[in-house]
Structures are given as structure tokens and as C-alpha cells.
VEXPASE-860591 format. One record per residue (C-alpha): residue in one letter; x, y, z. Coordinates in steps of 0.05 Angstrom, whole numbers, plus 32768, in hexadecimal, padded with zeros to 4 digits. Example, Ala and Ser with C-alpha at 12.3 -4.5 7.8 and 13.67 -1.06 7.14 Angstrom:
2
<node a,<80F6,7FA6,809C>>
<node s,<8111,7FEB,808F>>
This chain:
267
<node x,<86AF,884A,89A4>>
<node x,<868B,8812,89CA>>
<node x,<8693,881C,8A13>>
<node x,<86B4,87CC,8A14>>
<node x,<86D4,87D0,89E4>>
<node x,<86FD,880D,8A02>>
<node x,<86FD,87E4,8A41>>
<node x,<8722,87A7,8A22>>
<node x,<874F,87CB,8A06>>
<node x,<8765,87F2,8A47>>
<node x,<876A,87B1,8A65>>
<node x,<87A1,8799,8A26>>
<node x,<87BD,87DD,8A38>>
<node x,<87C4,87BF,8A86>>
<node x,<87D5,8780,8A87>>
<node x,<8801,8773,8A44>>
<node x,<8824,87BA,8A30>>
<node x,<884D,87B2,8A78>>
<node x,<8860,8767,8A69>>
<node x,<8877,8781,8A17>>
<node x,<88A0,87BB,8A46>>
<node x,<88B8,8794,8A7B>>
<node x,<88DF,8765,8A3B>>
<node x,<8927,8772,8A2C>>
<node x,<893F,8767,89E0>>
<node x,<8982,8764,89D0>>
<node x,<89A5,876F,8990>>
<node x,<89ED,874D,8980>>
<node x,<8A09,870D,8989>>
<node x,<8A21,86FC,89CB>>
<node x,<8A6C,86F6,89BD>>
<node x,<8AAC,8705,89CA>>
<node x,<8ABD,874E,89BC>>
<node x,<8A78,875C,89A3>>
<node x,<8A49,879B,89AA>>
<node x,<89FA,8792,89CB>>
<node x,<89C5,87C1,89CB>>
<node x,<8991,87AE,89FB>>
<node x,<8949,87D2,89F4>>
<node x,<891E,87CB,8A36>>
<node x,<88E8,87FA,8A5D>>
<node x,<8909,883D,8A6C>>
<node x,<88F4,883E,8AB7>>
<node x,<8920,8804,8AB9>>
<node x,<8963,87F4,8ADF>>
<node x,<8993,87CF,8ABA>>
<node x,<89D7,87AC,8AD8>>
<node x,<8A0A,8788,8AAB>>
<node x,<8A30,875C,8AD9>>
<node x,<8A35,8792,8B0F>>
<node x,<8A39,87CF,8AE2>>
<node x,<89F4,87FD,8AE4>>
<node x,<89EF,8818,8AA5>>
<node x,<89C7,884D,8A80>>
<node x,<8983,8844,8A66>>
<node x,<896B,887F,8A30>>
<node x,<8929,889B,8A34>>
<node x,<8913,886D,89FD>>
<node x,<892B,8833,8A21>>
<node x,<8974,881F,89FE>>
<node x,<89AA,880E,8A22>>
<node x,<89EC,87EC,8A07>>
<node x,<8A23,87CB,8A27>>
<node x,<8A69,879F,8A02>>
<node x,<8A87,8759,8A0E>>
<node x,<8AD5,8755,8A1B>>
<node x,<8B04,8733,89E2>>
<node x,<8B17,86FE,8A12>>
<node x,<8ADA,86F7,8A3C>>
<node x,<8AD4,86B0,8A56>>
<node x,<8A94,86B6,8A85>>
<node x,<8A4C,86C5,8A83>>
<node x,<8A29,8707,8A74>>
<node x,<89FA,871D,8AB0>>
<node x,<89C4,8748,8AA6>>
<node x,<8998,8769,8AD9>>
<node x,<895B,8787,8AD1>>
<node x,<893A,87B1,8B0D>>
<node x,<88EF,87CD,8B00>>
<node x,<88C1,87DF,8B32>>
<node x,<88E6,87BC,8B6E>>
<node x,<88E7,8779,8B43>>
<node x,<8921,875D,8B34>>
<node x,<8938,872A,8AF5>>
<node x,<8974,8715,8AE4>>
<node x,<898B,86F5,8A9D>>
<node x,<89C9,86D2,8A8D>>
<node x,<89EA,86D0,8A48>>
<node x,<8A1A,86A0,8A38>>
<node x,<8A57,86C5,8A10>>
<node x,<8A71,869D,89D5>>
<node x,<8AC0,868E,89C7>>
<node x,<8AE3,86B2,8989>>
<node x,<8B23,869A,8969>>
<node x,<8B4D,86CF,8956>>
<node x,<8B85,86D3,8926>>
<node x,<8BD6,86E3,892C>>
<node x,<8BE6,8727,8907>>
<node x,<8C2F,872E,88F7>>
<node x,<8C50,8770,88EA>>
<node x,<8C93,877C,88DC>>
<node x,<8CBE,87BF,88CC>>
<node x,<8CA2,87EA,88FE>>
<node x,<8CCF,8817,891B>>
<node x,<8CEA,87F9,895C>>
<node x,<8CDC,8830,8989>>
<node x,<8C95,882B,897E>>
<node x,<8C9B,87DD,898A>>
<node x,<8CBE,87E8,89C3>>
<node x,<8CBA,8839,89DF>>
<node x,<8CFE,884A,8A07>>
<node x,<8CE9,885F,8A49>>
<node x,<8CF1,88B0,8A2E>>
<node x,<8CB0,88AB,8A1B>>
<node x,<8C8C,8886,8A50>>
<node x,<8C74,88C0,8A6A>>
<node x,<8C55,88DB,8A26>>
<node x,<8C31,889A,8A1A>>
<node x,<8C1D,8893,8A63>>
<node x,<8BFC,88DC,8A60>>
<node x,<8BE2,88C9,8A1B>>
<node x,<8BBE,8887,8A33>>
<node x,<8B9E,88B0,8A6E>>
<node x,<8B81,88E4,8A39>>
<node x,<8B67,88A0,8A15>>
<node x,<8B48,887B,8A4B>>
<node x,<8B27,88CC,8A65>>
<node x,<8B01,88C9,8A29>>
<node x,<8AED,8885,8A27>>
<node x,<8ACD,8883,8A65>>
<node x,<8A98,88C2,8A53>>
<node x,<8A52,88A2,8A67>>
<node x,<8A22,88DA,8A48>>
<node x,<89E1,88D9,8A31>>
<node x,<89E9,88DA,89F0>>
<node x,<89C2,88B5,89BE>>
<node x,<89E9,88A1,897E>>
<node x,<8A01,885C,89A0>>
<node x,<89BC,883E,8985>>
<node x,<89CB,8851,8940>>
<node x,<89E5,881D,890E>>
<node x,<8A31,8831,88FC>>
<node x,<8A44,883D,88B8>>
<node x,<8A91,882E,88A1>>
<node x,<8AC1,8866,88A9>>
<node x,<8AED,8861,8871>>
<node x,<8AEC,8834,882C>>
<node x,<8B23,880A,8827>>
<node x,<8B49,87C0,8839>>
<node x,<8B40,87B0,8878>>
<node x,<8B83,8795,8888>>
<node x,<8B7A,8787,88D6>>
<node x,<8B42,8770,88FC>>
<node x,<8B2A,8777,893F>>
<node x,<8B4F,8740,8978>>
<node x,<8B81,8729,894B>>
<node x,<8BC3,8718,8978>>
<node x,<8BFD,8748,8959>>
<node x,<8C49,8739,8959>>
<node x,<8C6A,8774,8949>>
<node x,<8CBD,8769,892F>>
<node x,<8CB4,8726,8946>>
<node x,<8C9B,873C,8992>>
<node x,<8C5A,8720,89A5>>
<node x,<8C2C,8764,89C1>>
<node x,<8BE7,877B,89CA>>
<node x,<8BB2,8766,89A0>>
<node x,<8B91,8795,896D>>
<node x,<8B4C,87AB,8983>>
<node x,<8B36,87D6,8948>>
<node x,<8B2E,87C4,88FF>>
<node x,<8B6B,87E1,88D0>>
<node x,<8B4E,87FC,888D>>
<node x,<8B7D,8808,8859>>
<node x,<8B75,883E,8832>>
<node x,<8B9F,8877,8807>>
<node x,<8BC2,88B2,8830>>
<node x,<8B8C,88E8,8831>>
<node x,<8B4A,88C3,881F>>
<node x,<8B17,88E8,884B>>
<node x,<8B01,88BF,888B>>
<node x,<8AB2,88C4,88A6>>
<node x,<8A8C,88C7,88E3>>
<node x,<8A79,8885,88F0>>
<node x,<8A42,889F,891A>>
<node x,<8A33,88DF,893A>>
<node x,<8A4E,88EE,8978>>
<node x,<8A7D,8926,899E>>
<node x,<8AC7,892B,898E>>
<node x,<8AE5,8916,89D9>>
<node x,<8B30,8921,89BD>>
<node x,<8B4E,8930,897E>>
<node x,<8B97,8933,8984>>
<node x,<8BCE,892E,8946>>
<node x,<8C07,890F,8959>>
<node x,<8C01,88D3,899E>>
<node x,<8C3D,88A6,899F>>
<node x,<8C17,8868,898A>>
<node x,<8BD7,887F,8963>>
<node x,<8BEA,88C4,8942>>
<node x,<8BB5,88EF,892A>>
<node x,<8B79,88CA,8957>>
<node x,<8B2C,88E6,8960>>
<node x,<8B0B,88CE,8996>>
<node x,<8ABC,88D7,898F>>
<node x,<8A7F,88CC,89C3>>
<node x,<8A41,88A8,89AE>>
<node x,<8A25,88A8,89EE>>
<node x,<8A1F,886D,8A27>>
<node x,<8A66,8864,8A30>>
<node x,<8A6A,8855,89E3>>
<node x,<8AAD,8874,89C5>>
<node x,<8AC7,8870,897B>>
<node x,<8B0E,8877,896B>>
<node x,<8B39,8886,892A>>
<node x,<8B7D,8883,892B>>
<node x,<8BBA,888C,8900>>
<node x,<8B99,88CE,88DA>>
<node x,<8BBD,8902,88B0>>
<node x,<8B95,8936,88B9>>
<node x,<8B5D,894A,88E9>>
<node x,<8B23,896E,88E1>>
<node x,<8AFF,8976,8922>>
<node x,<8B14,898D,895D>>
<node x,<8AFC,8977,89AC>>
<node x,<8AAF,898B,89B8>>
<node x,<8AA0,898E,8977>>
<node x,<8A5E,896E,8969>>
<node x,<8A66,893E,892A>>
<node x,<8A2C,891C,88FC>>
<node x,<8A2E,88DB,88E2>>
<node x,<8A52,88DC,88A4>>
<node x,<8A77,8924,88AE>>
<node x,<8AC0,891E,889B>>
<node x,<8AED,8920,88D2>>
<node x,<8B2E,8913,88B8>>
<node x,<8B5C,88F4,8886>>
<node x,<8B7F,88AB,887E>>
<node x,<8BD0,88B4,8896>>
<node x,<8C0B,8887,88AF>>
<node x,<8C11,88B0,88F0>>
<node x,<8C28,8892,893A>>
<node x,<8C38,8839,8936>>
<node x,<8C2E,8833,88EA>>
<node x,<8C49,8813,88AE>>
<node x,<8C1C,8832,8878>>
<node x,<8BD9,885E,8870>>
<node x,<8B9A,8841,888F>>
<node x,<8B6E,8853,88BC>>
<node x,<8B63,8827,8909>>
<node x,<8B17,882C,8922>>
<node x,<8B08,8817,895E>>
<node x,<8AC3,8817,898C>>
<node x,<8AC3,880C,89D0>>
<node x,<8A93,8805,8A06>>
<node x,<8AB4,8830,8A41>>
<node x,<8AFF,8814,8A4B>>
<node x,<8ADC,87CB,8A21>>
<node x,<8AFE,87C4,89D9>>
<node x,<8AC6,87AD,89A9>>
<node x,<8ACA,878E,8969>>
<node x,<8AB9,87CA,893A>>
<node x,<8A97,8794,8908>>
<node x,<8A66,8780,8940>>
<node x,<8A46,87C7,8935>>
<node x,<8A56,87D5,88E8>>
<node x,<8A38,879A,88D4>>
């Protein structure tokens, strides 16, 4: 090759590759309760709001905006000493009022017995949710767990015999007792217990950078914590286990302790 030519081209190599690197793309919508996936140069630093946050080798990182979040999205990007910072405005949601009646009133309202138990049980949760490994899989597209109605959806506000409570932060697909439920992306089992006061049979799974799956409600399970899973693998079955009034299955993602819109990702 021509001596020039191989000089221009280490001189696109020098003064344009670090620009294309230096870029941050992001892919989701900027609104409430959704899921982001922000590719940048590895070597980078990256802040959300004042978070620091893992960047993979192949320069991913991903982050998740709050159901009710009313202010801007900061992002900081550190490289080489130089600093930029980009600001994303979050868009409103309106969410609808899910009413559900005939649930059994202790698990509308727990008598203080069991405080303990579901106080124990929420610690176990939020343990697991707030894993920040290395793992990859966050990156992946998501595939649905389970075919069926989905009879819930993410940030709808529940009133439960009448009494006004949390609002749902998973998707609820309904589906027969027994119909096999998947992986919805590979990951590490971080619990799998059968029987918590609210949820019932519930896997946990890590996908890596604070990214977390859950799936509650199950019959039957068929991992167990550590186990390494593949998207796809069956990991249990649809039940009515824990606060339920019929077989389905509740999925939820979430981005550390950050309840995210499971459709943001599936879609």
C-alpha cells in the first residue's frame, strides 16, 4: 500500500475514531419507569445523577428511571481528565387504578405476628437486588417469560378490599396452574425461595450491573441459589402462591432497589 495513503488513514485513525468513542448512545425512551442502556468508550467514567456506575469492557453500561420521577436525568461522563455532562429530561406517565377484591384480609393487612417474617423476607429481597456484578446478560434483549393475559401492568395504583396500597411494579401474566415459566434472560439465581408471605414461590435472578429479574407467585421451582441459568431454561411453573387470587405469574426488573417497567425491556 501507498505510503499516503497509509498515512491518511492513521491520521482518520487519530483524529476521528476518539471523537466516534468519546459519543454516548442511548437506547430507551427517557420515561418514567423505563430501562436505558447507554454504550460509550470503555475507559470511560460514567455518573447518573451521583451514582458511578459500571462500564463493561465493551463499553455498555445501563442505568433505570423511577415510576414517579419528576426531575431531570444527569449524566456524567469522565475520560481522560475531561469532563461532560448531559441532561435528559424524564417524561410524565399516567398510570391506571387496579382494583382487587377477595383477597384474604391478612395479606391486605398482615397482623403484626408476621411482621417479623415479612421484615426478614424484604431484607432477603432488597440483598439480592442490590448485587452489582459484572455480568453481561443486562445488554441482551429480554424475551417474555410466560404466554398468557397480561392482567396487570407495571405502575398501576392498586386498592386492595377497598384499601388504597402500593402500586404494582411488575407485569401480571395470566396463565393456567403449571404452564412452564422461562428465563427471560440469562443470569444467576440470587434467591429462590417457595413460600414468602407476599410473593410465594419467587426467583430472583442476576443479569449483571445491578440488573435483577423477579418471578413471583410460582408453584413449583426449578432452580436453586447459584445456579447459573440460560435464557430460555425453565425455571419454574405458573401458581397462586403468597397475595394471590388466581394463577399467573408477576415479573418484575429492576435496576438495583429502581422498579422498572418490565415492557420497557421486552419490547
Amino acid at each position: 500500500m501507498d505510503s499516503k495513503i497509509i498515512f491518511r488513514l492513521l491520521l482518520v485513525l487519530i483524529f476521528f475514531l476518539p471523537t466516534q468513542l468519546n459519543a454516548i448512545e442511548f437506547k430507551g425512551k427517557f420515561l418514567q419507569g423505563h430501562y436505558i442502556i447507554g454504550i460509550t468508550n470503555p475507559s470511560a467514567e460514567i455518573i447518573i445523577d451521583k451514582k458511578k456506575v459500571k462500564v463493561s469492557d465493551d463499553g455498555f453500561f445501563v442505568f433505570g428511571i423511577d415510576r414517579d420521577r419528576k426531575f431531570d436525568v444527569s449524566i456524567t461522563k469522565i475520560i481522560n481528565g475531561k469532563k461532560e455532562k448531559i441532561t435528559k429530561k424524564v417524561l410524565k406517565r399516567k398510570y391506571n387504578i387496579q382494583r382487587i377484591d377477595g383477597l384474604e384480609e391478612s395479606k391486605v393487612t398482615p397482623p403484626e405476628s408476621v411482621y417479623k417474617r415479612i421484615k426478614e423476607e424484604n431484607n432477603k429481597i432488597g440483598k439480592a437486588r442490590s448485587i452489582n456484578s459484572d455480568l453481561p446478560f443486562f445488554k441482551n434483549q429480554f424475551i417474555m417469560p410466560v404466554e398468557g393475559i397480561i392482567s396487570g401492568v407495571y405502575g398501576s395504583q392498586r386498592i386492595l378490599n377497598g384499601k388504597p396500597k402500593w402500586p404494582h411494579y411488575g407485569i401480571d401474566i395470566a396463565a393456567k396452574k403449571g404452564t412452564k415459566i422461562k428465563s427471560s434472560a440469562s443470569g444467576i439465581v440470587t434467591m429462590a425461595e417457595s413460600d414468602l408471605y407476599y410473593t410465594g414461590g419467587t426467583i430472583i435472578m442476576d443479569h449483571g450491573h445491578g440488573i435483577s429479574t423477579i418471578y413471583s407467585h410460582l408453584a413449583t421451582l426449578n432452580v436453586k441459589l447459584g445456579d447459573e441459568v440460560l435464557q430460555g431454561d425453565i425455571i419454574g411453573t405458573v401458581g397462586s402462591t403468597g397475595r394471590s387470587t388466581g394463577p399467573h405469574l408477576d415479573f418484575r426488573i429492576n435496576w438495583f432497589q429502581t422498579r422498572l417497567d418490565p415492557m420497557s425491556v421486552l419490547n
